[in-house]
C-alpha positions in Angstrom: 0.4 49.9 11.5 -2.0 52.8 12.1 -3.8 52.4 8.8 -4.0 48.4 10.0 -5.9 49.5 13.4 -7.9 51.7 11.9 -8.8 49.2 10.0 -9.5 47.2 12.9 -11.5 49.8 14.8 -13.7 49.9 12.0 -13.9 46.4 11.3 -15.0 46.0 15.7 -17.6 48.5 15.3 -19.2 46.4 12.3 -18.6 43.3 14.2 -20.6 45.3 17.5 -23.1 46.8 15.5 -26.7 44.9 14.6 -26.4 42.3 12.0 -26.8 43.2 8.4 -26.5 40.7 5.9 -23.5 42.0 3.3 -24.1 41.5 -0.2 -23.2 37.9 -2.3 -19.6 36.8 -1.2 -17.4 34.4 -3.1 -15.0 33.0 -0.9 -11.1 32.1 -2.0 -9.2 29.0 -1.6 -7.7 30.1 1.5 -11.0 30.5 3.3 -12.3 27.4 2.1 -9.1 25.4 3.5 -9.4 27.4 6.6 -13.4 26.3 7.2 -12.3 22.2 6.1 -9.6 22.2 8.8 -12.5 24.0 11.0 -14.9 21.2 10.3 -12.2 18.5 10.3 -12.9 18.9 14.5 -16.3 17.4 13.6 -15.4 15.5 10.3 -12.1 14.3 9.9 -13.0 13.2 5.9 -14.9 15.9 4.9 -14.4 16.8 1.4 -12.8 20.6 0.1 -16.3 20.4 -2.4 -18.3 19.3 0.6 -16.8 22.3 2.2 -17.6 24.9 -0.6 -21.5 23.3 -0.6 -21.6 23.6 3.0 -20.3 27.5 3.1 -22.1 28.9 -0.1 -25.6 27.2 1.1 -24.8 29.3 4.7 -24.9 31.9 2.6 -27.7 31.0 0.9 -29.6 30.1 4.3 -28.9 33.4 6.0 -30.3 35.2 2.7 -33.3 33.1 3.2 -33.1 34.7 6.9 -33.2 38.2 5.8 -35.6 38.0 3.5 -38.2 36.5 5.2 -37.1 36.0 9.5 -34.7 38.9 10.0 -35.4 39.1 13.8 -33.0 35.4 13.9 -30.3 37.4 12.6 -30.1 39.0 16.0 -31.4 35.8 18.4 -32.9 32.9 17.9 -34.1 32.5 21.4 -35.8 36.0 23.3 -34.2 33.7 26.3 -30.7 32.8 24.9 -27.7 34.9 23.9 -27.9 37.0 20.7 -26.3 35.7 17.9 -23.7 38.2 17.6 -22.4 36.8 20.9 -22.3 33.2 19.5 -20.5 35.0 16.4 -17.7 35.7 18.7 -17.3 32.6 20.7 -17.6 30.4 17.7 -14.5 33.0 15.9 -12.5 33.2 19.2 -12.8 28.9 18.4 -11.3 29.6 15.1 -8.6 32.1 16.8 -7.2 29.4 19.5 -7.5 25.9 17.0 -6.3 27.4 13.7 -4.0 31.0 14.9 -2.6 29.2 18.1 -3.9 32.5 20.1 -5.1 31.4 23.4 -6.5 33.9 25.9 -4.3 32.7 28.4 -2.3 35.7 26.7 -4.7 38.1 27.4 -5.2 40.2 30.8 -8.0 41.9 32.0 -8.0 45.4 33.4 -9.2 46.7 36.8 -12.5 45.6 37.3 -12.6 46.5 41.2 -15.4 49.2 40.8 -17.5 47.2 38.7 -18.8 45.9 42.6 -22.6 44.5 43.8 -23.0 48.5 44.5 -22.3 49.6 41.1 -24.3 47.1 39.6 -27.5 47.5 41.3 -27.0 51.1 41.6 -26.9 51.2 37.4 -29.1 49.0 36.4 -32.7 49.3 37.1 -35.4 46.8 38.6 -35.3 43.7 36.6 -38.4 43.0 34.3 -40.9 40.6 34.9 -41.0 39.3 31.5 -37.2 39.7 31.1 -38.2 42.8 28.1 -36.3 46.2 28.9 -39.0 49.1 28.4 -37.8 52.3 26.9 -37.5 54.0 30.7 -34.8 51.2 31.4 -32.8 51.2 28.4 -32.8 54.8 28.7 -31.2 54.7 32.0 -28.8 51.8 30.8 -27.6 53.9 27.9 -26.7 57.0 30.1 -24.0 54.7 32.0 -21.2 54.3 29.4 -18.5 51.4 30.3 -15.3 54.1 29.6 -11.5 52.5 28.9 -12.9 48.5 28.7 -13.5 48.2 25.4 -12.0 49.1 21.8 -15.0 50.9 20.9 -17.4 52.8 22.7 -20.4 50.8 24.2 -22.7 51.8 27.1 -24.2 49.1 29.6 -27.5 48.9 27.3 -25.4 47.7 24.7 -22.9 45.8 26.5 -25.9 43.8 28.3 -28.3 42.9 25.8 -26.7 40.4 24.4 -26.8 38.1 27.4 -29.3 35.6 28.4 -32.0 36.3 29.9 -30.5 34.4 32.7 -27.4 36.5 32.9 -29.2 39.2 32.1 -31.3 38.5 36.0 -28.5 37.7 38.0 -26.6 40.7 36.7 -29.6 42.3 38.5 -29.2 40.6 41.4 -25.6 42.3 41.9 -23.5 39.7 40.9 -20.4 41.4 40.1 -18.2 38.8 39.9 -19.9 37.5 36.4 -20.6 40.8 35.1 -16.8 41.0 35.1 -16.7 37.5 33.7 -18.7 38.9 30.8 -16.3 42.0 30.5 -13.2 39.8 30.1 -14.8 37.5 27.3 -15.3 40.9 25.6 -12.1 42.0 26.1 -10.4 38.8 25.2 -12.3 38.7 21.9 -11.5 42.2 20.7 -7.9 41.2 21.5 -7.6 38.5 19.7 -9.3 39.6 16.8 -6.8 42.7 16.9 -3.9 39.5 16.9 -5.8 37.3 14.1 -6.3 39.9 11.8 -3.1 40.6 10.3 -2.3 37.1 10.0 -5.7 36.2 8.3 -5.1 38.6 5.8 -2.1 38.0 5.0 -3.2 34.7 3.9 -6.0 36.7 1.9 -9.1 35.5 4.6 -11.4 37.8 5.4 -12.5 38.6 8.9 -15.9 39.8 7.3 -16.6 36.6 5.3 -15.3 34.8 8.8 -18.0 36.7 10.5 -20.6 35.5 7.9 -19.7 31.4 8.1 -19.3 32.1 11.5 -22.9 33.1 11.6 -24.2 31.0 8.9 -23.2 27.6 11.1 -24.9 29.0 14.1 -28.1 29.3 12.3 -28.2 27.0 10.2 -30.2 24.4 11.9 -32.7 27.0 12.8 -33.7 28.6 9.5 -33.5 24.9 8.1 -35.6 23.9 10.8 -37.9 27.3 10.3 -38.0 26.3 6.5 -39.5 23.1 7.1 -36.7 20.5 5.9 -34.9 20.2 9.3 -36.9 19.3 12.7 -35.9 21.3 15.6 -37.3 21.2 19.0 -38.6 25.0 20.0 -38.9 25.9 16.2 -42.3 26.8 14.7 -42.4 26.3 10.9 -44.7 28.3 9.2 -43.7 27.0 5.8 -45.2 23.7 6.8 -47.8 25.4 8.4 -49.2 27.2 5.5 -48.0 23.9 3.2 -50.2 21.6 5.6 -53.6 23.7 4.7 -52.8 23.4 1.0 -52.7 19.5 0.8 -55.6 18.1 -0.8 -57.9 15.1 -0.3 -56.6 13.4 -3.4 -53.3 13.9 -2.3 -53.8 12.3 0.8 -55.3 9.0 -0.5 -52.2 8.8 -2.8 -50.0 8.9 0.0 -52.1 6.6 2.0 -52.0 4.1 -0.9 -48.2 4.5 -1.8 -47.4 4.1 2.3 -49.9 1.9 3.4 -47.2 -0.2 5.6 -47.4 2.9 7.6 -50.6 2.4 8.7 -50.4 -1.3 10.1 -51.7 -1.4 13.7 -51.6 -4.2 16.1 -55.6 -4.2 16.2 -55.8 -7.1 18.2 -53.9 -9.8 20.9 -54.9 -13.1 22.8 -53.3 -12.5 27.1 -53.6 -14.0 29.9 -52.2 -12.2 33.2 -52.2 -12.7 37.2 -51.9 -9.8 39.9 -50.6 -10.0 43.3 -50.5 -8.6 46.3 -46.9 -9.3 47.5 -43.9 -9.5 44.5 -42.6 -12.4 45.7 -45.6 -14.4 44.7 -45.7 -12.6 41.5 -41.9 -13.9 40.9 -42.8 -17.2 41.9 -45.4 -17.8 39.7 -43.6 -16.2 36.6 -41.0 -18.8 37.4 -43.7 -21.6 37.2 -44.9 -20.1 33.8 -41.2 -20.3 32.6 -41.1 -23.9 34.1 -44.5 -25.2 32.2 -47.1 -22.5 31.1 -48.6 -19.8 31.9 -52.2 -21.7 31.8 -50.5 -24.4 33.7 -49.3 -22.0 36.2 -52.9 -20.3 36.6 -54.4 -23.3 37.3 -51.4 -24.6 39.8 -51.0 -21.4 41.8 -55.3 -21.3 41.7 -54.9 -17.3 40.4 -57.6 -15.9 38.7 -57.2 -14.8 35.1 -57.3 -10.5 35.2 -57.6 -11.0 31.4 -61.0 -13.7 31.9 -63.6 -10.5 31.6 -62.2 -10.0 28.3 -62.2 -13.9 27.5 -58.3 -13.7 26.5 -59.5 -11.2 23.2 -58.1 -8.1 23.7 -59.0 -4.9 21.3 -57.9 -1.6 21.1 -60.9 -0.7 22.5 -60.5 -1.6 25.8 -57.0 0.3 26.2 -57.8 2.2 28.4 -57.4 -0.1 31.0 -53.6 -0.2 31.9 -53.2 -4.0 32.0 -54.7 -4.3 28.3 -52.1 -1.4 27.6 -49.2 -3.7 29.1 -50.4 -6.5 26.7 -50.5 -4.3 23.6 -46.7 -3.5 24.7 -45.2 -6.9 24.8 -44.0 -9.0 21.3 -46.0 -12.4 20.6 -45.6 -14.7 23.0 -43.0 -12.9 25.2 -43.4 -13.0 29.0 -43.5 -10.1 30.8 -40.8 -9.1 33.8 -43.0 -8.5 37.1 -44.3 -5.2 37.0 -46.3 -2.5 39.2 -49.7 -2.0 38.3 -50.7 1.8 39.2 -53.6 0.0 41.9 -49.8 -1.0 43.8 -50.4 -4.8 42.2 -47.8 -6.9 41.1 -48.5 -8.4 37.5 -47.1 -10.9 35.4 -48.8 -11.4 32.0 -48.1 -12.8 28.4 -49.9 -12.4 24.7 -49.8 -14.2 21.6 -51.8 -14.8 18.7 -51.1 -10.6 17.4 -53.5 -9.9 14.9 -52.9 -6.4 12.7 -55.6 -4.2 10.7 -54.5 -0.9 8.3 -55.8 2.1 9.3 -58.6 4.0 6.6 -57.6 6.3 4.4 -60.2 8.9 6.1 -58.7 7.9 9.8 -57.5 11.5 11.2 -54.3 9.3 12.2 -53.2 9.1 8.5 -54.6 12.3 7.7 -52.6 14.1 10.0 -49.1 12.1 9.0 -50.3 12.1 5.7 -50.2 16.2 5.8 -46.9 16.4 8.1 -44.7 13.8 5.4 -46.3 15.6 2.4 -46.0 19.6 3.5 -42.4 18.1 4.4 -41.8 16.7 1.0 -43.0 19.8 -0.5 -41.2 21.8 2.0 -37.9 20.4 0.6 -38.8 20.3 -2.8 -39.1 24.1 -2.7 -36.2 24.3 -0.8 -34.4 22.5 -3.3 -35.5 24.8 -6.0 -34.5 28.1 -4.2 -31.1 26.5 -3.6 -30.6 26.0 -7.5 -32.0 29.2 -8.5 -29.9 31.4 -5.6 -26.9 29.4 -7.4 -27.7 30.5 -10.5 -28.4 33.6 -9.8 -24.6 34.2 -7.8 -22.6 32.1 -10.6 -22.2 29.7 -7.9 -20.3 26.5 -9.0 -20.1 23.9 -6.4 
């Protein structure tokens, strides 16, 4: 039993320490059963080969990571939580659906010091940009947090992990979620002390846990930050650099092999009214429906708003909100009585949609042309990377 929390101890202060990535792991039957009843939450028919794909391209992804974007290892957001923290709540997850430990089981210690006093009196004046110069992490890691956790850790380390938004109202002497925090900690490191023996003794390892746990966090990020998934908040430079490298010929190629694409409503026959009052604007829309919506102009003695135009509408005269309206509506579909931004109530219709293609030269297509392509690209080189990291590991999916 020693040698076992020893063993644990050790395991904690990897789990704590910064993320490294650990060299190529296979993972055993038992660990891939584990992750399919994992994903089954999400995916009640997802395959055992699905699985294995899924868990040796993590691995694959957060190689990817290291090599070239090693500060998301530690966060993806300089706002969020770190990404060990998410490690943890995702394998506490795994702990209560899979082990049946719930930290219902687990109580906190006495946390009655840890006050508004305490708190402002250890940590100093929140940053304005929410970045911790050396001064203040100096100070931080002088105040170590004694008898709450397995291993040592000082309020530097015990607090970085948080959100920025945590992280401010911590400052503000809010004790009672400081000791929210604590608990979360202490429930985790509990647990994993419970779950470990009985992982291993069906031959899982907390360490390869750790590493899907952290590969499925990421995932979407380094995908998005490779250029084959979109992610809002995510920068590619892949697709970036990709973008510059995409030619003129291959432009028109793509132009010519998408050219459906390119189709634009160029130009639309309307006719419209504008009222003062809304209940004149239903009432003629009613006579339109009853007759037409000439027939109603004539009846209700409105003038046309489209006349200046004589009914032909072109894309060059959008930026008048009532040609705008008319681009909006399907051929020969009546609009609902609607505000116009000068307080008018308008009822218009348009027909007779004529379309155009864009050029090949038109910056439109030349800017989707170089997004799809860099994208295509993007994912092509993926793909080849994928294969090769495979081949390189023995990896047999």
């Amino acid at each position: 039993m020693k040698a076992l929390s020893s063993c644990i101890l050790l395991l904690l202060g990897l789990l704590y320490s910064s993320l490294t990535m650990a060299s190529f792991n296979q993972y055993n039957d038992a660990e891939v059963r584990l992750m399919q009843q994992v994903y089954q939450q999400h995916n009640a028919n997802i395959s055992r080969k699905d699985v294995r794909k899924h868990m040796f391209e993590n691995q694959f992804l957060l190689y990817q990571a290291e090599q070239h974007m090693p500060e998301l290892l530690e966060r993806q957001s300089a706002v969020g939580f770190s990404t060990q923290y998410h490690v943890e709540r995702y394998l506490m997850n795994i702990f209560d659906t899979q082990l049946n430990l719930s930290t219902s089981y687990v109580k906190g210690g006495n946390l009655t010091q840890y006050n508004a006093q305490w708190l402002l009196k250890v940590l100093p004046s929140y940053p304005a940009d929410g970045q911790y110069n050396a001064e203040q992490i100096n100070k931080m890691q002088r105040t170590e947090l004694r008898g709450l956790f397995t291993t040592a850790v000082n309020l530097y380390e015990f607090i970085a992990p948080l959100s920025m938004q945590v992280r401010f109202r911590l400052h503000q002497g809010e004790s009672d979620l400081f000791k929210t925090e604590v608990i979360k900690k202490q429930q985790f490191e509990a647990l994993l002390l419970k779950a470990t023996p009985l992982l291993l003794k069906q031959g899982i390892s907390i360490a390869h846990l750790e590493e899907l746990a952290k590969g499925d966090i990421l995932r979407p990020s380094i995908q998005s930050w490779l250029g084959i998934k979109d992610m809002m908040h995510v920068q590619s430079p892949i697709l970036d650099s990709l973008e510059q490298q995409i030619s003129d010929k291959e432009i028109k190629y793509y132009y010519q092999a998408n050219k459906a694409r390119f189709k634009y409503l160029s130009e639309v026959t309307a006719y419209g009214a504008a009222f003062t009052e809304r209940d004149q604007a239903v009432r003629f829309r009613n006579t339109v429906q009853a007759s037409s919506f000439t027939d109603a102009l004539y009846i209700s003695q409105q003038n046309d708003i489209y006349a200046k135009y004589h009914n032909k509408l072109t894309r060059k005269n959008k930026s008048n909100w009532a040609v705008q309206l008319a681009y909006t509506l399907k051929a020969e579909e009546l609009s609902a009585v609607m505000r116009s931004p000068e307080g008018l109530w308008v009822v218009i219709i348009s027909n007779n949609h004529q379309y155009n293609y864009f050029s090949a030269t038109d910056e439109t297509v030349r800017y989707q042309a170089k997004k799809a392509i860099a994208i295509q690209k993007a994912q092509q080189r993926y793909q080849q990377n994928w294969l090769a990291w495979q081949q390189q590991n023995a990896v047999k999916l």
